[in-house]
C-alpha positions as CSV (number, residue, x, y, z in Angstrom):
1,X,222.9,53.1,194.7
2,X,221.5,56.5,195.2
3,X,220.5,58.6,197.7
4,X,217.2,59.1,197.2
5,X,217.2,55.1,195.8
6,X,218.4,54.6,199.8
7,X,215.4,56.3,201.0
8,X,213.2,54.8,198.5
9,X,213.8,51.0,199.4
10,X,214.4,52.1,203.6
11,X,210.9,53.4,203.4
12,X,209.6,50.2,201.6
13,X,210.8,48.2,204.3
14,X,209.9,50.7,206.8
15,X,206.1,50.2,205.4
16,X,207.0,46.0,205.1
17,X,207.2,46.0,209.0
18,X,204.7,48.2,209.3
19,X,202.0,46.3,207.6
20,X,203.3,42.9,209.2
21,X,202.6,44.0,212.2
22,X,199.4,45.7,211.9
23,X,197.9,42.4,209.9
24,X,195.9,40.6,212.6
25,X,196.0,37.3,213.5
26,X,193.7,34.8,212.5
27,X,191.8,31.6,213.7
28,X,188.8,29.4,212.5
29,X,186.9,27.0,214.4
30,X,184.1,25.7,213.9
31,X,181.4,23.9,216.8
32,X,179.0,21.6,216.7
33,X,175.6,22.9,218.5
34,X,174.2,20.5,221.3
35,X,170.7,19.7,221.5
36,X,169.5,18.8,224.9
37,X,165.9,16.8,225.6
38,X,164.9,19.7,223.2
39,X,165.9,19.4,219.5
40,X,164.4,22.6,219.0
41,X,166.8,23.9,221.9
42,X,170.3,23.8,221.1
43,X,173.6,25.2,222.7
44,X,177.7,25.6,222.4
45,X,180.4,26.9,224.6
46,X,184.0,27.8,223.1
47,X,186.7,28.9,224.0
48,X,189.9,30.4,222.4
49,X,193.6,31.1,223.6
50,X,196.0,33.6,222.5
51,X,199.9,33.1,222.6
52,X,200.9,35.9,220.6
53,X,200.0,39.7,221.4
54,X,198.6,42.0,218.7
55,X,195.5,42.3,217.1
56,X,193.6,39.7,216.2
57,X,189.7,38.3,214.0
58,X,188.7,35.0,215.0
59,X,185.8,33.4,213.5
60,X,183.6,30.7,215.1
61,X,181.1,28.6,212.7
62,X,178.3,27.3,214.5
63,X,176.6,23.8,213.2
64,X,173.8,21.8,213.3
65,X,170.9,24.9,213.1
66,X,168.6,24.1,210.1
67,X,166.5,26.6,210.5
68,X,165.2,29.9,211.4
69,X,166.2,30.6,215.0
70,X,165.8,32.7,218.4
71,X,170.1,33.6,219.1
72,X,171.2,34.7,221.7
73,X,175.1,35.0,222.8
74,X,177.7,36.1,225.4
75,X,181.8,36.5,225.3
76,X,183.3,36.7,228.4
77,X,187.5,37.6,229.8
78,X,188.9,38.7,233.0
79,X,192.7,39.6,233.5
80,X,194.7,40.9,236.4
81,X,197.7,41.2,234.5
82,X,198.6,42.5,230.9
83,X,199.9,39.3,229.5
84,X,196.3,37.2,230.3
85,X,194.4,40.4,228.9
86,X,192.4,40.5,226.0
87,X,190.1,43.9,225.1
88,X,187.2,43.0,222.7
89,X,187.1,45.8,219.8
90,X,183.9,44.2,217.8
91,X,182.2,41.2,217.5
92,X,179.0,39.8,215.6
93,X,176.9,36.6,214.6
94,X,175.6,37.2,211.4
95,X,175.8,40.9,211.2
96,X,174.0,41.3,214.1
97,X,176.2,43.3,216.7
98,X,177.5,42.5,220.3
99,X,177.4,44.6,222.9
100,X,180.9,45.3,225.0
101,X,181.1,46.7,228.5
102,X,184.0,46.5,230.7
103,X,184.8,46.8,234.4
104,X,187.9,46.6,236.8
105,X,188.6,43.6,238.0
106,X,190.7,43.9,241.6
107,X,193.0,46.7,240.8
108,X,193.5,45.9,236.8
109,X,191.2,48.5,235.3
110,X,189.1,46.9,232.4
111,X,190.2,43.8,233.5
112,X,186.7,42.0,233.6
113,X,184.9,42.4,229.8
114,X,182.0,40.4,228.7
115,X,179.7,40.9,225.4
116,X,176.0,39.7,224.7
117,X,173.7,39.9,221.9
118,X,169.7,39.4,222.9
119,X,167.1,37.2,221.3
120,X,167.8,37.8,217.8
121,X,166.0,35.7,214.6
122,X,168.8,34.0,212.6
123,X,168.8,31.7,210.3
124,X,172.3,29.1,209.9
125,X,174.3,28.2,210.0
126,X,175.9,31.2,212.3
127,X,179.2,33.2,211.9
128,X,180.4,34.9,215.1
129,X,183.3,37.4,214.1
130,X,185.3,39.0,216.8
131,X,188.1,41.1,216.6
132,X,190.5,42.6,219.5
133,X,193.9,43.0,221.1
134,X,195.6,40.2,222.7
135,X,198.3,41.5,225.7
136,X,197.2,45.1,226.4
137,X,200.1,47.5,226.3
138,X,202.6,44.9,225.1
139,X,204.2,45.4,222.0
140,X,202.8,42.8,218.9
141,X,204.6,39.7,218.9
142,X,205.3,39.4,222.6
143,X,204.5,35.9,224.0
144,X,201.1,35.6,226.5
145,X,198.6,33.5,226.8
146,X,195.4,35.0,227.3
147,X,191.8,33.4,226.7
148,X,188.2,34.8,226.2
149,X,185.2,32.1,226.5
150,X,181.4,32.8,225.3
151,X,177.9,30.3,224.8
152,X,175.7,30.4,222.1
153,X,172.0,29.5,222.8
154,X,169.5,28.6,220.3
155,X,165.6,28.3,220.1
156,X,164.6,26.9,216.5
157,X,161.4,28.0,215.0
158,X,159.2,26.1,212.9
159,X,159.0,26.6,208.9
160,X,155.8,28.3,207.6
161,X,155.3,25.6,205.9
162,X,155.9,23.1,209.0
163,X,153.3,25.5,210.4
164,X,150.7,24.6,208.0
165,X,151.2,20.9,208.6
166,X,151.2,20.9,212.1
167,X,147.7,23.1,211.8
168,X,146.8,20.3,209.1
169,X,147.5,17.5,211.7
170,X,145.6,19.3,214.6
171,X,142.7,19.8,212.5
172,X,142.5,15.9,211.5
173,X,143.3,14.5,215.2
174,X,140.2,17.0,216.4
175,X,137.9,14.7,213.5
176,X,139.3,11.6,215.5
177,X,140.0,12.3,219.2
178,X,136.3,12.1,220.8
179,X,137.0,8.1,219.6
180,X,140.5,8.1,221.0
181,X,140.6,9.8,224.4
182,X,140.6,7.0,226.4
183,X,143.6,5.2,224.1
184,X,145.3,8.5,224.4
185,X,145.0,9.4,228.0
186,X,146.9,5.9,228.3
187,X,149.7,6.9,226.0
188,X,150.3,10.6,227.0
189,X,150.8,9.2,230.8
190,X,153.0,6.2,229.6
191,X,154.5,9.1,227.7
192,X,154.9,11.7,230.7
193,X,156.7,8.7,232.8
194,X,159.2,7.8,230.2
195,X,160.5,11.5,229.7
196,X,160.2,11.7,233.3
197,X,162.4,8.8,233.7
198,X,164.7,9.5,231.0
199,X,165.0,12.9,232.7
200,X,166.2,11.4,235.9
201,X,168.9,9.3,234.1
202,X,170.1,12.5,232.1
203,X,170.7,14.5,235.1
204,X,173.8,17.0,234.7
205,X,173.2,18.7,238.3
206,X,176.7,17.8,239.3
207,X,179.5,18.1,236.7
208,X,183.5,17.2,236.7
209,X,185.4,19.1,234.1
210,X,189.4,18.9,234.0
211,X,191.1,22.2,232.3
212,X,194.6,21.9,230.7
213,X,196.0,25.0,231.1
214,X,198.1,26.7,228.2
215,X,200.9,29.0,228.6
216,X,204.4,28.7,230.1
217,X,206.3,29.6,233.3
218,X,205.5,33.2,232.5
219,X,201.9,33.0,232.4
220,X,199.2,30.4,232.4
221,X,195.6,30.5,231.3
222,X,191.9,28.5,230.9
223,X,188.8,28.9,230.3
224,X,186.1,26.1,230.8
225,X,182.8,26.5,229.8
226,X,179.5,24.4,232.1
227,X,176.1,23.9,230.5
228,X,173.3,22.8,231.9
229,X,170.3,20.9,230.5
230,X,168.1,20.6,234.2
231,X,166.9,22.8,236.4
232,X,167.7,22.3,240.0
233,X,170.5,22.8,242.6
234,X,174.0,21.9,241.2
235,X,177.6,20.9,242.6
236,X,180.2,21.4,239.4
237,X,183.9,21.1,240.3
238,X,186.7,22.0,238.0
239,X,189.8,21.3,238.2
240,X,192.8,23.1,236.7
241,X,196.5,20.9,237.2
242,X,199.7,23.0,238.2
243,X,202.4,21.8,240.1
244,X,203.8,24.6,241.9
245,X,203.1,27.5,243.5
246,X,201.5,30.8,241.6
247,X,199.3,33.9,241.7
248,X,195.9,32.9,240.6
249,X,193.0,35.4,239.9
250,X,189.4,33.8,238.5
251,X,186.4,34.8,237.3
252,X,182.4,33.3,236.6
253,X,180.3,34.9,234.6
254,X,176.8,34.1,233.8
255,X,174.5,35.7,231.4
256,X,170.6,34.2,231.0
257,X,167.8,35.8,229.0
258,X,164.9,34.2,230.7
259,X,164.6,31.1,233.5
260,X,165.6,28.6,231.2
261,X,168.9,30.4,231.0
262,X,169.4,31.4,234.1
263,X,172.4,30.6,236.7
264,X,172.3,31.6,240.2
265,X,175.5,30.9,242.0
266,X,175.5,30.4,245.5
267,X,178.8,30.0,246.8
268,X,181.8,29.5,244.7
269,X,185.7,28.0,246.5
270,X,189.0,27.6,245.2
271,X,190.7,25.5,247.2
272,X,189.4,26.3,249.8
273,X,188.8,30.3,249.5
274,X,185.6,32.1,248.6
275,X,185.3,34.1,245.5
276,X,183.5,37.7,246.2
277,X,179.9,36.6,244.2
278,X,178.1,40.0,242.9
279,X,174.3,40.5,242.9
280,X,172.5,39.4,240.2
281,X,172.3,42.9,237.4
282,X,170.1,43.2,235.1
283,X,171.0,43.9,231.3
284,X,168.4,44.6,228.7
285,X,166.5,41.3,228.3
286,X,168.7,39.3,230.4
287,X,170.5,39.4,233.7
288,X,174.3,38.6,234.3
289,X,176.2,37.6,237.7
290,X,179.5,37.3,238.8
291,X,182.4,35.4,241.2
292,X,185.7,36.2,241.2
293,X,189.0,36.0,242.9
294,X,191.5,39.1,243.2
295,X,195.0,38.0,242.8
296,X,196.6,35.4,245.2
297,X,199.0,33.4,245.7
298,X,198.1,29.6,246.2
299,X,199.7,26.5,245.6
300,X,198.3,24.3,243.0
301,X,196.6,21.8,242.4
302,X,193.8,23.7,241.7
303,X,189.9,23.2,242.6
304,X,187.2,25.3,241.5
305,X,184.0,24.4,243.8
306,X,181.1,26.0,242.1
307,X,177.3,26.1,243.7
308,X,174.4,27.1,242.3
309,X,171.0,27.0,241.3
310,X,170.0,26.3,237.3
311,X,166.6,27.3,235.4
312,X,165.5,30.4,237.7
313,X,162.4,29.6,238.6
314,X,161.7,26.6,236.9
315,X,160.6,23.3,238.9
316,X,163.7,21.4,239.5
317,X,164.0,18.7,237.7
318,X,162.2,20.7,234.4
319,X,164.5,19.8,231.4
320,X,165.5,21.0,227.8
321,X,166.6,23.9,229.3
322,X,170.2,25.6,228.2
323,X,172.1,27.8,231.6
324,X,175.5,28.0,231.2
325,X,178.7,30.0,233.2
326,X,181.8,30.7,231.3
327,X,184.8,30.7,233.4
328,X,188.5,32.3,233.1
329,X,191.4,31.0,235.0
330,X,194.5,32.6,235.2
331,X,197.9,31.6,236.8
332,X,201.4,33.9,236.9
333,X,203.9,31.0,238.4
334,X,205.8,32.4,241.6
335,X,208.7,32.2,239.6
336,X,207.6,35.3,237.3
337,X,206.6,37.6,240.0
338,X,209.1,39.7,241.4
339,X,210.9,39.0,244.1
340,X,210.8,41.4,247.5
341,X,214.5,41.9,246.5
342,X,213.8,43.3,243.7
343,X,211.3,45.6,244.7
344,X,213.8,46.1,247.2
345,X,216.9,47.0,245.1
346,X,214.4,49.2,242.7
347,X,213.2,51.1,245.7
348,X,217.4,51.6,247.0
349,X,217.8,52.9,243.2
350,X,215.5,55.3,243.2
351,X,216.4,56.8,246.5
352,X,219.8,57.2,245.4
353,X,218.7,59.0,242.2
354,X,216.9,61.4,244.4
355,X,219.9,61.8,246.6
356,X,221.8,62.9,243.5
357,X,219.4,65.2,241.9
358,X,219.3,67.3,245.1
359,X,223.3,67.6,245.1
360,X,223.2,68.9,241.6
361,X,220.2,71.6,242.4
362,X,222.3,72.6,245.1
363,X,225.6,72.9,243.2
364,X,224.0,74.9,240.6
């Protein structure tokens, strides 16, 4: 072989690595949308978690929209420590963008990042494409785990031709309803107590959700998603199971475009130990608040105690309504944290580095 053959093929597999590690990785999935008293009103949480760092496109179908539709949507991540990190690049739901801001999160700049897109008119089924980086600063292929949650709210709109119909029907009830008041004042009030009762029995005030948490003994991660269909005062508790001790930092973020919406939290524990709650901000159309936790250590089990207030300013009780919180949960096991020996033996290395640099400015 050559010379300039060499060259030739080291460069081809120079490129060959190059380009396998600039390809993103990929993932589908595709959610079901949830209606709640509402058909018209419809709603999905996800969630997503990466092992693997590098850049990565994830695509989430959204089902169950047949028709034209109010969107709106949020992405949410918080990280204290580069292997739980993920920084959003783009994302959008149809073509329409998302908006990205970030903040620091304890002492992790850019640790706290959360996206929303306002009311837009879609029609579905809907495509949300995001793209980002999995594990800032580590190099691509180095094993993480870190998550990013969102919600995607839905208002359908009727047809044109619906439209017509239902103007069609009204104008045919008017011919009739001077015969019928009586027969219908009877049904709309057998009518009112039924959803009221039904109402009652479909409370989700108080919620349980249990979080497996993925990862290893260098780094686990979760991130439940709540949503709920009534307004009132709520009591969710979340659980996350880990049987040891580790160094835990947490985050709730909310993100509501009108009372219907809307989550106010109140006061949010884990184990034990408020979360810092920020004042309600307001962002374009909507508002967002959050609760987190800096870095700690605490021994697991772990028990996310989460009060609030759903629907705003809605009556409690009103229903069909969608408020949601996404949350991310994040645990480095003690057994991955250095220990003060370390720190202590870096510290002695260093000293005696400087020691020795001084002796050679002086000899010279």
């Amino acid at each position: 072989m050559t010379l300039k053959t060499r060259f030739l093929a080291a460069a081809l597999v120079a490129a060959a690595v190059s380009a396998a590690h600039a390809a993103p990785v990929t993932a589908a999935q595709s959610v079901a949308l949830k209606s709640g008293t509402s058909v018209d009103t419809k709603t999905a949480g996800f969630t997503i978690n990466h092992l693997v760092a590098g850049e990565f496109v994830d695509t989430f179908t959204f089902t169950g929209m047949d028709r034209w539709g109010l969107v709106n949507a949020s992405l949410t991540t918080s990280a204290q420590q580069a292997r739980f990190n993920i920084d959003f690049i783009s994302a959008t739901v149809n073509g329409q963008t998302v908006n990205f801001s970030r903040t620091a999160l304890g002492s992790f700049q850019g640790g706290f990042e959360f996206g929303r897109m306002d009311d837009d008119l879609l029609n579905g089924p809907l495509v949300l494409t995001v793209r980002g980086y999995a594990g800032q600063g580590l190099a691509p292929g180095s094993a993480i785990s870190a998550s990013y949650s969102g919600t995607i709210n839905v208002t359908q709109v009727p047809e044109p031709g619906s439209m017509a119909l239902a103007a069609l029907g009204l104008f045919g009830m008017g011919v009739v309803v001077r015969r019928r008041r009586a027969t219908r004042s009877v049904l709309a009030s057998a009518a009112l107590a039924a959803a009221a009762t039904g109402a009652m029995a479909a409370s989700d005030l108080n919620q349980t959700h249990d979080t497996v948490l993925a990862g290893d003994q260098n780094g686990l991660t979760g991130a439940p998603f709540v949503t709920h269909t009534e307004a009132g005062s709520f009591l969710d508790t979340l659980t996350f199971h880990y049987a040891g001790t580790g160094l835990v930092d947490a985050s709730l973020i909310t993100i509501g475009a009108g009372a219907g919406q809307q989550i106010s939290f109140t006061e949010v524990l884990l184990n034990g130990r408020a979360l810092t709650i920020d004042p309600a901000t307001p962002m374009g159309n909507a508002t967002y608040q959050r609760a987190w936790l800096d870095s700690t250590m605490l021994a697991g089990d772990y028990t996310l105690i989460v009060k609030g207030i759903a629907g705003g300013s809605l009556a409690a009780g009103t229903s069909g309504i969608a408020a949601t919180y996404s949350t991310t949960f994040n645990v480095l096991p003690a057994s991955a944290v250095p220990e003060p020996q370390s720190y202590a033996m870096f510290l002695g290395g260093l000293a005696l580095m400087t020691l020795m640099l001084r002796k050679r400015r002086q000899s010279v």
